[in-house]
C-alpha positions as CSV (number, residue, x, y, z in Angstrom):
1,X,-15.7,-36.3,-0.5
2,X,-18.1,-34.2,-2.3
3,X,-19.1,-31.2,-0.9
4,X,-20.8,-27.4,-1.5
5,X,-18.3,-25.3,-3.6
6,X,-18.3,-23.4,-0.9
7,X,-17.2,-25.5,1.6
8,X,-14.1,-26.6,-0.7
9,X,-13.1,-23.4,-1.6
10,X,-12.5,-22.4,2.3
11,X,-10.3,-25.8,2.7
12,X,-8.3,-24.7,-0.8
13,X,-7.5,-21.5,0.3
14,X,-6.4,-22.8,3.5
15,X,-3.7,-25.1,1.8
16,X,-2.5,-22.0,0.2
17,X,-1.7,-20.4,3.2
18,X,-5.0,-18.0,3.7
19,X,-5.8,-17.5,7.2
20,X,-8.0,-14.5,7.1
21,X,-10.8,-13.7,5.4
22,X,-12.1,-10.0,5.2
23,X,-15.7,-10.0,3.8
24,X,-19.8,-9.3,4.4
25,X,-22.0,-12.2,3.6
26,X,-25.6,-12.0,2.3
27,X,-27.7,-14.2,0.7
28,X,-26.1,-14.6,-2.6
29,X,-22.8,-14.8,-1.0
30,X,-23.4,-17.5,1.7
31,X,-22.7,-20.5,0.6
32,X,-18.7,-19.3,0.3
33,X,-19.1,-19.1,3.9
34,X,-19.8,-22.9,4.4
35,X,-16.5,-24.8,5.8
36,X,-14.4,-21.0,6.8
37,X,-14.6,-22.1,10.7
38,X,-13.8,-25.7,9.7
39,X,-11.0,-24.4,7.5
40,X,-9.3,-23.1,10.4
41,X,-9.9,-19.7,8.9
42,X,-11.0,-16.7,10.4
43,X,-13.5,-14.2,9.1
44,X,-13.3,-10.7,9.7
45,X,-16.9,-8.8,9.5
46,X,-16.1,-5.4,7.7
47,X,-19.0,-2.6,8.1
48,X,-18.8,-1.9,4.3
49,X,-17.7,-3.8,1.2
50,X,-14.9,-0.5,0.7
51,X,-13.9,-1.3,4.5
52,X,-13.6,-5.1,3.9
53,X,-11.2,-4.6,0.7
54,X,-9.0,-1.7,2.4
55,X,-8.5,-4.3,5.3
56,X,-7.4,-7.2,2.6
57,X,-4.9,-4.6,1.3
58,X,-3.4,-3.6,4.6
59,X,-3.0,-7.3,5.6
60,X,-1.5,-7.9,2.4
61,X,1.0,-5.0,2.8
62,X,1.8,-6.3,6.4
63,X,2.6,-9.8,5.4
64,X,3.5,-10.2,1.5
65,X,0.7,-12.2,1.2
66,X,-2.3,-12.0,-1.0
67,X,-5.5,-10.3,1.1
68,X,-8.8,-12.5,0.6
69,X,-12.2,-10.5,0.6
70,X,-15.2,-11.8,-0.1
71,X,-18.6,-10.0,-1.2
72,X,-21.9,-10.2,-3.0
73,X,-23.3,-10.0,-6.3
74,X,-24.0,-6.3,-7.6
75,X,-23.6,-3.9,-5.0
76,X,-21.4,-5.6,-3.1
77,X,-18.7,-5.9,-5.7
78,X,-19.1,-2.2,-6.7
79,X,-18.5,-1.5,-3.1
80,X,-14.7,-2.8,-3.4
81,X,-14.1,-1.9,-6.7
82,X,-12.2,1.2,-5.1
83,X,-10.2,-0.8,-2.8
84,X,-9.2,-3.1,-5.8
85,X,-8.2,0.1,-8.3
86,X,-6.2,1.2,-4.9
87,X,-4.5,-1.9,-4.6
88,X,-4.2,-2.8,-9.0
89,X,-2.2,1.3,-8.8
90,X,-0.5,0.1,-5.9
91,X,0.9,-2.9,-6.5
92,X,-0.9,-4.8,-3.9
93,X,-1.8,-8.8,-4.0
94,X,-5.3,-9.3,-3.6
95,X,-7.7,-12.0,-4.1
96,X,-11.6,-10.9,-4.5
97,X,-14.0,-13.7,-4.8
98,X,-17.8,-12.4,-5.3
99,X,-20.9,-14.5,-6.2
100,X,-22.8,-13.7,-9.6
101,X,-26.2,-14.2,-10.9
102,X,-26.9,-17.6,-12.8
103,X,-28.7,-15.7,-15.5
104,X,-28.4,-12.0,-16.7
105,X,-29.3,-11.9,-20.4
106,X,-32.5,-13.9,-20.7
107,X,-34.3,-12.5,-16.8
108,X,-34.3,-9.1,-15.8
109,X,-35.0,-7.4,-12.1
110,X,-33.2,-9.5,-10.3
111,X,-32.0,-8.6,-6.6
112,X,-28.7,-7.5,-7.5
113,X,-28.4,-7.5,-11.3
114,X,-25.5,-5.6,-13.5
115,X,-25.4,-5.7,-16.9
116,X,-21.8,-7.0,-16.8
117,X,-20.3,-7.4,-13.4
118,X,-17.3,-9.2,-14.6
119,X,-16.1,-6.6,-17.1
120,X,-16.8,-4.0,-14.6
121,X,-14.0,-5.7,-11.8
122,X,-11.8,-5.7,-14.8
123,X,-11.7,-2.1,-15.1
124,X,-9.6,-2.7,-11.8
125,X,-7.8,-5.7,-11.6
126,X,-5.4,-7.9,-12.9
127,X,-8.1,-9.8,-14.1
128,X,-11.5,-10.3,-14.1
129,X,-12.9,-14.4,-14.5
130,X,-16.4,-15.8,-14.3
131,X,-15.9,-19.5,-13.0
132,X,-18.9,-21.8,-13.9
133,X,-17.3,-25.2,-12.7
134,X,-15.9,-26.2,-9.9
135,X,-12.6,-26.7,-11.5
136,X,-12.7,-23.5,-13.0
137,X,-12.9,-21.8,-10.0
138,X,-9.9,-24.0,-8.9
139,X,-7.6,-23.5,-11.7
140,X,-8.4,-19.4,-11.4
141,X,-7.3,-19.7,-7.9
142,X,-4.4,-21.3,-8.5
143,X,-3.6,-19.4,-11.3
144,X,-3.9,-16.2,-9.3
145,X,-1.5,-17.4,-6.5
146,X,0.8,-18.3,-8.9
147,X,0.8,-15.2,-10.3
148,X,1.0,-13.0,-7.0
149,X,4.0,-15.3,-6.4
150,X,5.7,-14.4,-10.4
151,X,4.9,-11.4,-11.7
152,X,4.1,-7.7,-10.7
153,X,1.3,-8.2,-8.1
154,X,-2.2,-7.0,-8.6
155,X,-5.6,-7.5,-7.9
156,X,-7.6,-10.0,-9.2
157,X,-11.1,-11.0,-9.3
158,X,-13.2,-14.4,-9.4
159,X,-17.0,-14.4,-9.5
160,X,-19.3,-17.6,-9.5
161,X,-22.6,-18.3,-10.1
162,X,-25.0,-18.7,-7.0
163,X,-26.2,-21.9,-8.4
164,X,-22.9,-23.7,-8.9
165,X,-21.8,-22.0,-5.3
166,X,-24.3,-24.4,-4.1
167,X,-23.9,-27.8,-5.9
168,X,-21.5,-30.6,-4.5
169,X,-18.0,-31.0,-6.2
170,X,-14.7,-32.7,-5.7
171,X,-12.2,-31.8,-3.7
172,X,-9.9,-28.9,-5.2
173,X,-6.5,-30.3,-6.0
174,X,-3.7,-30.1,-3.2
175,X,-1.0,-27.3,-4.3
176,X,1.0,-27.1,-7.0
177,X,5.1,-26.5,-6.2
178,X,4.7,-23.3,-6.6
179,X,7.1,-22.2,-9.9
180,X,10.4,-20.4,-9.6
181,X,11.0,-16.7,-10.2
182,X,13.7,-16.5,-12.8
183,X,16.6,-15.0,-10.8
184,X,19.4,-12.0,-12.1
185,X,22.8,-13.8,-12.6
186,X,26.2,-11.8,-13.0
187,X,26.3,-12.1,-17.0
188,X,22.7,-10.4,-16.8
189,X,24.5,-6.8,-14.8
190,X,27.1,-6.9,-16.7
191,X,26.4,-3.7,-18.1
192,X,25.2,-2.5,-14.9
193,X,28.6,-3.3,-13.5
194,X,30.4,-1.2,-16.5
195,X,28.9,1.7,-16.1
196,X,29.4,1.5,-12.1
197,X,33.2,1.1,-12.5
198,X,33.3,4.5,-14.6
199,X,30.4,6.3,-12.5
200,X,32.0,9.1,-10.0
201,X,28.0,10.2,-8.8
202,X,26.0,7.2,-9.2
203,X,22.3,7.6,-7.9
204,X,20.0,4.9,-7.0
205,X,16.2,5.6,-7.4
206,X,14.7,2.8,-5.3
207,X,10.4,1.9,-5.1
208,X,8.2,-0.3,-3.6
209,X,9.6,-3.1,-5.8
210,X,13.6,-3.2,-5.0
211,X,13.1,-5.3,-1.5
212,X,16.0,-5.9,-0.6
213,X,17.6,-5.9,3.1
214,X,21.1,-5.0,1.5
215,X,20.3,-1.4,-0.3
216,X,22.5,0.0,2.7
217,X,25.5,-2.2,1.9
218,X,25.1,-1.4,-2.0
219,X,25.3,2.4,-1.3
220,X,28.0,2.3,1.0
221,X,30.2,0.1,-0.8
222,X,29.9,2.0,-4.4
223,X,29.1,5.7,-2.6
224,X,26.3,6.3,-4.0
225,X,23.3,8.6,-3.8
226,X,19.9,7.5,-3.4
227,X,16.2,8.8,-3.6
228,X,13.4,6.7,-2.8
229,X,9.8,6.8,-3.6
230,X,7.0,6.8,-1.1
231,X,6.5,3.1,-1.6
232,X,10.1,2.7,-1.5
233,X,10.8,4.9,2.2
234,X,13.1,3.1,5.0
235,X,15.1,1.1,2.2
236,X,18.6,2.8,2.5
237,X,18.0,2.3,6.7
238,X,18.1,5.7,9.2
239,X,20.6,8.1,8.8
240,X,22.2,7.0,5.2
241,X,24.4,10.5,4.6
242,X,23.8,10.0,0.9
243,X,20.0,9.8,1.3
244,X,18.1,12.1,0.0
245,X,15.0,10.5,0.9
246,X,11.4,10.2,-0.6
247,X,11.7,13.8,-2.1
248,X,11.4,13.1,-6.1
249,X,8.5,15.2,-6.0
250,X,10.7,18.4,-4.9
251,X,11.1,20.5,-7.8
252,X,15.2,20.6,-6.7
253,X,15.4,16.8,-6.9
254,X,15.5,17.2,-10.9
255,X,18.2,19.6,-10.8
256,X,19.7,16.8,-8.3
257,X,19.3,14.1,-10.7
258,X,21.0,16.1,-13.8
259,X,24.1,16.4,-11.6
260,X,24.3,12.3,-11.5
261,X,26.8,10.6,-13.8
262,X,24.7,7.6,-13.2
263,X,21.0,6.7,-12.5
264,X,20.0,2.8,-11.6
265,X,15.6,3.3,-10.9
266,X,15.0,-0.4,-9.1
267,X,11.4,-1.1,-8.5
268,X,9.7,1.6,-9.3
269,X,7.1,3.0,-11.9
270,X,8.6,6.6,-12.2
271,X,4.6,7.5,-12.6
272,X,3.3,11.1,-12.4
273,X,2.4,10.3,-8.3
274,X,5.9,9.5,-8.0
275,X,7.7,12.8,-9.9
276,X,4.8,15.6,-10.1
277,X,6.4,15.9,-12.9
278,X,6.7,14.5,-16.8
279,X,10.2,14.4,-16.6
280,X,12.9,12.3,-14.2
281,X,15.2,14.9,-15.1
282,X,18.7,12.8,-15.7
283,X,20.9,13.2,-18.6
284,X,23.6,10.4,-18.1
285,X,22.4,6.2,-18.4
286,X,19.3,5.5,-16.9
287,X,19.1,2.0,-15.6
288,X,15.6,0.5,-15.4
289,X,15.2,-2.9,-12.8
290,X,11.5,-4.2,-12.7
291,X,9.2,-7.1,-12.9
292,X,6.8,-5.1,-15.9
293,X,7.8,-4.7,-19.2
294,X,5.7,-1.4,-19.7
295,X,7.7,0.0,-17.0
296,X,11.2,-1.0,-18.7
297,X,9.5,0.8,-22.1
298,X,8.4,4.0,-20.8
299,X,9.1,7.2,-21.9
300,X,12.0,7.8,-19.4
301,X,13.4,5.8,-21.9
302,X,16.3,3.7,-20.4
303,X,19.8,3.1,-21.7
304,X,19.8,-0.5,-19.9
305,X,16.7,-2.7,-19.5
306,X,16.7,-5.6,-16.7
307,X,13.2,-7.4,-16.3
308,X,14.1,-8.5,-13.2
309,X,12.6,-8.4,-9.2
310,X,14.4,-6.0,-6.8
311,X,15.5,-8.6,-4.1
312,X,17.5,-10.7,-6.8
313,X,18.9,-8.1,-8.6
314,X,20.1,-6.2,-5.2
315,X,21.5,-10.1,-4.4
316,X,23.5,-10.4,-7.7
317,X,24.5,-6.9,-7.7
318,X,25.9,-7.2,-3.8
319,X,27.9,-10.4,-4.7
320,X,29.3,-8.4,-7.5
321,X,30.5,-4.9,-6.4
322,X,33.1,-6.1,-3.7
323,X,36.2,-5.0,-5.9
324,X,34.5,-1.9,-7.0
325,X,36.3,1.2,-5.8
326,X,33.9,3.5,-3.7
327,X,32.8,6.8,-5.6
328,X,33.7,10.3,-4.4
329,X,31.7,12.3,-6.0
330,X,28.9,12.7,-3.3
331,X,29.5,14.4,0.0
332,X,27.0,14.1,3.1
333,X,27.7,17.6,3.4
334,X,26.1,18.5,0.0
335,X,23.4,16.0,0.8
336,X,22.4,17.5,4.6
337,X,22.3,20.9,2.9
338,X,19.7,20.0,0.2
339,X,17.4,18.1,2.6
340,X,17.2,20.7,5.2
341,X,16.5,23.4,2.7
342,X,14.0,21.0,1.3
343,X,12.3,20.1,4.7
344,X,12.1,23.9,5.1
345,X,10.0,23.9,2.0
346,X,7.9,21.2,2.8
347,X,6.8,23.5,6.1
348,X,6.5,26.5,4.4
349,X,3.8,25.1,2.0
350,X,1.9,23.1,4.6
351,X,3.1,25.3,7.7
352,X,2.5,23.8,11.5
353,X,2.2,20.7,11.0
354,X,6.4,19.5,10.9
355,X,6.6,20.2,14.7
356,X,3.3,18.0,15.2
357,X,5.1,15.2,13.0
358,X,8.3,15.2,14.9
359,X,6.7,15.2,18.0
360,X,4.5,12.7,16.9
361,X,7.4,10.4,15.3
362,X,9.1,10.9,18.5
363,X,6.5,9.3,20.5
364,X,6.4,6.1,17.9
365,X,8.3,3.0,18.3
366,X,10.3,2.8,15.8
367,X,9.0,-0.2,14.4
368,X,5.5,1.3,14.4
369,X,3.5,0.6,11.2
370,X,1.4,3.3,9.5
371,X,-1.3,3.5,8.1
372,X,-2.1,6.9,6.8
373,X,-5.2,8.6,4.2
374,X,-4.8,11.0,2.1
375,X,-4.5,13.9,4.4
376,X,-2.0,16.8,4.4
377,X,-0.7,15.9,7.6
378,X,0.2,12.5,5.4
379,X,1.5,14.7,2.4
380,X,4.4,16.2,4.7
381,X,5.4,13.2,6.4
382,X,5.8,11.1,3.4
383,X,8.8,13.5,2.5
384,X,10.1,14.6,5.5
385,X,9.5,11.4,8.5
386,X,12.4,9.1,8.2
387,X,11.6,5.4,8.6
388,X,14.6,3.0,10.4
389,X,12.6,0.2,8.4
390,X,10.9,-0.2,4.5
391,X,7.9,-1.5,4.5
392,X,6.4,0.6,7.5
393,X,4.4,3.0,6.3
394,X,1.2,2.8,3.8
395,X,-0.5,5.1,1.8
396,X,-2.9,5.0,-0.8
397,X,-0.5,6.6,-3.3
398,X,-1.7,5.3,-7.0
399,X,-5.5,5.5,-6.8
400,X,-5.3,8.2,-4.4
401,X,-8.6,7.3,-2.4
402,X,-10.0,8.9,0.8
403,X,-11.3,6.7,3.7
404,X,-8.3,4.2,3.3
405,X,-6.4,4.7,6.5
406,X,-8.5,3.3,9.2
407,X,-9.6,0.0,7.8
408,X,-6.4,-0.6,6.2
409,X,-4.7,-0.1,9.8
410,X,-7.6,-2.6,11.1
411,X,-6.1,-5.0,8.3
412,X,-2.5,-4.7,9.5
413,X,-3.0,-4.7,12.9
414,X,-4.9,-8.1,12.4
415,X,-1.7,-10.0,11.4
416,X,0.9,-7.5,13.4
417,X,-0.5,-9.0,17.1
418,X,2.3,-7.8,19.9
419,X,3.8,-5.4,17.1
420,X,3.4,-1.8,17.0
421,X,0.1,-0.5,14.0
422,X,-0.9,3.2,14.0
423,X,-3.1,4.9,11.4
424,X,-3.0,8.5,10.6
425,X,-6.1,10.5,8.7
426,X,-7.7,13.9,8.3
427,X,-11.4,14.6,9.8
428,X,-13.1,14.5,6.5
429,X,-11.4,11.4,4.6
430,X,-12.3,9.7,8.4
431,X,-15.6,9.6,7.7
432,X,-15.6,7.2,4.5
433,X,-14.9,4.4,6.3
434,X,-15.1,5.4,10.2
435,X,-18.1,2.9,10.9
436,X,-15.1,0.0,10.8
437,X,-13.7,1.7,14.1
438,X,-16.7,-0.9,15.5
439,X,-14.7,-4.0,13.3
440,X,-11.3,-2.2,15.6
441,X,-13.1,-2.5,18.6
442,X,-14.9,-6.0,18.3
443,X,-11.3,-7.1,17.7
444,X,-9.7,-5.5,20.6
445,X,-6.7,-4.1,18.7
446,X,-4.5,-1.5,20.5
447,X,-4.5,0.7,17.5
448,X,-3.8,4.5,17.9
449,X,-6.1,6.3,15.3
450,X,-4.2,10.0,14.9
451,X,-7.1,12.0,13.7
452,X,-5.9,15.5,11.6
453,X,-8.8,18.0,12.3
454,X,-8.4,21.2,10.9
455,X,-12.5,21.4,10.2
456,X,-11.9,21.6,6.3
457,X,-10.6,20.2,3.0
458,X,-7.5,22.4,3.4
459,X,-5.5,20.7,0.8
460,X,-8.6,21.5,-1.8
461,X,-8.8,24.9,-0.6
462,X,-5.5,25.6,-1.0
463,X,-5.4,24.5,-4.3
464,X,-8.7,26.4,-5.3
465,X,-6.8,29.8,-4.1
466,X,-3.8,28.9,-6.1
467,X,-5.9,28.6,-9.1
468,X,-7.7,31.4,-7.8
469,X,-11.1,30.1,-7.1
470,X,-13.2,31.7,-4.8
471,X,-13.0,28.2,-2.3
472,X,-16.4,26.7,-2.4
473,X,-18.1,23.1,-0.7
474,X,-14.6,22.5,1.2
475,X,-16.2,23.0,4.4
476,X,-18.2,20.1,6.3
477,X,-20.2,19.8,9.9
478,X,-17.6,17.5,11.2
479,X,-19.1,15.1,14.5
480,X,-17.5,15.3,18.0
481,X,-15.3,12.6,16.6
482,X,-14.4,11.5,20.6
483,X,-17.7,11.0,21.7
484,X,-17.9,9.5,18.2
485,X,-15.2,7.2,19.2
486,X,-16.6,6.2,22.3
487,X,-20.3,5.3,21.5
488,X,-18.5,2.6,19.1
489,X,-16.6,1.3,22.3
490,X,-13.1,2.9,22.2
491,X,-11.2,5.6,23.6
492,X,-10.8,8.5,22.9
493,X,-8.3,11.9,23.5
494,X,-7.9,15.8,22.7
495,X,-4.4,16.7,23.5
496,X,-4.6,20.4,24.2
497,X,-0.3,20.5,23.5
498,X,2.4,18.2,22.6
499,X,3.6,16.8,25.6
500,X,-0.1,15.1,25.9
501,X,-0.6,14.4,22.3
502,X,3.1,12.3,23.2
503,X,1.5,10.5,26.0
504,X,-1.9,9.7,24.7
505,X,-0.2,7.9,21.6
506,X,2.3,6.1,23.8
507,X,-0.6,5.2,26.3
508,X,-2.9,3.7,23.0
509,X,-0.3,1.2,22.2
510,X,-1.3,-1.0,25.8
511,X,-4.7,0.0,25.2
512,X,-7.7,-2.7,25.2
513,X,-9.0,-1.2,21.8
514,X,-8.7,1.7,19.4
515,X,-8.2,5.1,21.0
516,X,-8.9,8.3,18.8
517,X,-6.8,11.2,19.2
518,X,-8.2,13.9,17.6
519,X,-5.5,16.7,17.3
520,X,-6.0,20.2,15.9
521,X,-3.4,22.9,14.2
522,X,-4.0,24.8,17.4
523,X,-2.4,22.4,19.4
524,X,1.1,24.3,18.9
C-alpha cells in the first residue's frame, strides 16, 4: 500500500539485509525515520554526524556488509563527509542517505542551505545522487548494493528532497538476484602459473583485497615469501616462517623485494600509505590481482594484469599449484633475522612503547578485534603485532583521520555481541569523537577503550624536530579522562605497571559497559 517514502525506504533496506542503522534525526531528516522500528531495524543514536559515520564503517568492516547512516540536510552531511573520505580511501561499503532542500536556486536563507550539497558528498564517495522520485531513490539503492556486491567497494551517497520524503509512494520493488561476480578460471593464470614454475624466490604482496582463507596453503605449497599491508595483516595466519609481515613501509623491505625473482601484489593499491615510498622496489615480473583498473595501470607498472577479486583468484590459483614443485630460495632463517632487526627499528624510533604492546597483545584474546586511531602507539603495532586472524584489526589508514577509533569500535562491537572488540587511541585524537563513549554506554557494550596518554602530539613533535622546527601548538590541557569516563557511565582504570594494565583489559571484556584504561609511557 502507499506509504511516506520514508516509511518504504526502512522496509527496502530491510529486504536487503540492513539491520542497523547509525544516524541523528532532526527535522529535515525525520520522515526517513518513519517505519525503522516496524522494519525490524534498529537505530543507533550517534552524538555527532562524524561519530555516526565512523560507527557505519566499523560495522561494515566487522561484517562485509554495507554500513547505513543517516543524517540531515547541510550540516549534517558535512559532519560525515570525513567518515565517507575515510571509508571511499579505505575501501569500505557504505550507504549515506541525507535529506535535501526542495529548493536552493530560486530561495535563499534557508535552515540548512548549501550551495551544492550533492557535489560536495561527491568529493568523497563513490557517488553522489539526488533522488526526486520515489523510484529514483529505489533504483539508487539498488544500484548501490549491487555495486558494494561487484566492484571495488566505496562509499556512496543518496540525498532526497524533504518534500518528496514526505509524500505517499509505492512499495519499493522486492530484490533483484543479486548479479554474479565474474570469477578467475585456470586459462585466466596461466601466465601466473608460468612464471611460478620458473620462480626460485617468489613473493606475494597481499592487501585488504586478496580474502582469502587459503593464503597459508598457497605459500606453503609454492615457498613463497610474503608481505602484507596493514589492510591486509593476519592473512598468511601466526607464525608463517616466510612472513615478513606488514613492514612494506621499512626502508629494508625494498632491498627485500629486489632480491625476489617473482612478485604477485593481490589486493592491494601499492599507494604512498602503503610504501612511504614512490617506489615498490622489485626488478623481476610484477603481477598485479585487483578489482580496479587504475590499480592494474599504475605506475608500478605490471608485467601481468588480472582484473580479478582476491578470494577467486586465491581459489583458482589453489586448485592449480598442486604439481608445482616448492621453491628453495627463501629460508625462515633469513626471514627471522630481517624481522627482528626490523622490530628493533620500529622501537628505536618510537621507543617504550613495544614492551606496552606485547604486554598488551598478551592480555588479548586472540580473536580480539581492534579498533585503533591514528596514534603512535597504533603506528608500532601495525608493523610489529602479529594477528592469528585477517580482518581483525582497523585503522583509518587512507584518509588518515583522528577521532576514528572509538566510534568505529562502538560500530563493531554492535554486530560482534559475545565476541571479543577493543579500541586503541592516543589522548588527543580521543577527544574528536569521545562524546560517543555515552552511545558505548547506553548500549552496554563490554568494550576496552586503551587510551595512549603521553599529554602531547608526539608523533607531530617529532616530526617538527626532524625538520628542525622549534615544536610549537603540539601540546593540549588534556581532561582527567577517568573521571571523564565515568561521569558518562563507564569504568574507568590507571594501571600504574603492566601486570595491572594486563588485568584491567582482561577484566573490561566481562564488563557491563566501556571501561577506559588510560595508560602512560611511565607505566614501564
Amino acid at each position: 500500500m502507499k506509504r511516506p517514502l520514508g516509511a518504504q525506504i526502512s522496509h527496502m533496506l530491510k529486504d536487503r539485509g540492513v539491520d542497523v542503522i547509525f544516524g541523528i534525526p532532526g527535522v529535515h531528516n525525520q520522515e526517513m525515520y518513519r517505519g525503522i522500528e516496524e522494519a525490524g531495524i534498529t537505530h543507533v543514536l550517534a552524538r555527532h554526524e562524524q561519530g555516526a559515520g565512523f560507527m557505519a564503517d566499523g560495522y561494515a568492516r566487522a561484517t562485509g556488509k554495507p554500513g547505513v547512516a543517516y543524517v540531515i540536510t547541510g550540516p549534517g552531511l558535512c559532519n560525515i563527509m570525513t567518515p565517507m573520505g575515510q571509508a571511499y580511501t579505505d575501501s569500505v561499503p557504505m550507504l549515506v542517505m541525507s535529506s535535501c532542500l526542495d529548493e536552493t536556486q530560486g530561495v535563499h536563507g534557508q535552515l540548512h542551505q548549501m550551495k551544492d550539497q550533492r557535489a560536495a558528498a561527491e568529493t568523497v564517495t563513490d557517488w553522489s545522487c539526488q533522488a526526486n522520485t520515489a523510484q529514483a531513490v529505489y533504483g539508487l539503492v539498488e544500484r548501490a548494493f549491487e555495486e558494494f556486491e561487484l566492484s571495488r567497494p566505496r562509499p556512496k551517497h543518496i540525498q532526497m528532497p524533504i518534500a518528496q520524503l514526505e509524500a505517499e509512494a509505492d512499495p519499493a520493488p522486492f530484490p533483484n538476484q543479486p548479479g554474479l561476480r565474474t570469477k578467475v578460471l585456470p586459462p585466466d593464470i596461466a601466465p601466473v602459473m608460468s612464471l611460478l614454475n620458473i620462480a626460485r624466490r617468489p613473493l606475494f604482496i597481499l592487501g585488504g583485497g586478496a580474502r582469502s582463507n587459503l593464503w597459508r596453503q598457497i605459500l606453503t605449497q609454492l615457498g613463497a615469501a610474503c608481505f602484507t599491508t596493514y589492510a591486509g595483516r593476519g592473512m598468511a595466519g601466526l607464525s608463517y616462517a616466510l612472513d615478513f609481515g606488514a613492514t612494506l613501509p621499512r626502508p629494508g623491505s625494498a632491498e627485500i623485494i629486489a632480491s625476489a625473482d617473482l612478485v604477485v601484489a593481490v589486493g592491494t593499491e601499492l599507494g604512498e600509505v602503503d610504501l612511504w615510498r614512490d617506489s615498490l622496489g622489485h626488478s623481476a615480473n610484477l603481477v598485479r590481482v585487483d578489482l580496479d583498473p587504475k590499480v592494474l595501470s599504475d605506475h608500478h607498472r605490471a608485467a601481468v594484469k588480472l582484473q580479478a577479486d582476491g578470494e577467486s583468484f586465491a581459489h583458482t590459483l589453489w586448485v592449480a599449484i598442486d604439481k608445482v614443485q616448492p621453491a628453495t630460495g627463501w629460508s625462515p632463517e633469513e626471514v627471522a633475522e630481517v624481522r627482528a632487526r626490523w622490530r628493533a627499528e620500529v622501537d628505536a624510533e618510537r621507543p617504550g612503547i613495544v614492551p606496552v604492546m606485547d604486554a598488551l597483545r598478551d592480555a588479548m584474546p586472540a580473536d580480539t578485534m581492534i579498533y585503533s586511531d591514528m596514534t603512535q602507539f597504533a603506528y608500532v603495532a601495525k608493523e610489529v603485532w602479529e594477528m592469528a586472524y585477517p580482518y581483525h584489526w582497523h585503522h583509518p589508514t587512507g584518509f588518515g583521520t583522528l577521532g576514528y577509533g572509538l566510534p568505529a569500535g562502538i560500530g563493531g562491537a554492535v554486530t560482534r555481541k559475545g565476541k571479543p572488540t577493543a579500541v586503541i587511541a592516543g589522548d588527543y585524537g580521543f577527544q574528536y569523537t569521545m562524546t560517543e563513549l555515552g552511545v558505548a554506554v547506553e548500549l552496554g557494550l563490554s568494550l576496552p577503550i586503551i587510551l595512549w596518554d603521553n599529554g602531547k602530539l608526539k608523533e607531530i613533535e617529532d616530526s617538527m624536530v626532524r625538520g628542525q622546527i622549534a615544536p610549537n601548538a603540539v601540546v593540549a590541557r588534556n581532561p582527567d579522562f577517568c573521571k571523564l569516563a565515568e561521569a558518562f557511565g563507564a569504568l574507568s582504570a590507571a594501571p600504574r605497571n603492566l601486570e595491572e594494565m594486563q588485568a584491567n583489559v582482561r577484566a573490561a571484556f566481562d564488563a557491563p559497559v566501556p571501561t577506559l584504561i588510560r595508560v602512560t609511557p611511565d607505566i614501564i
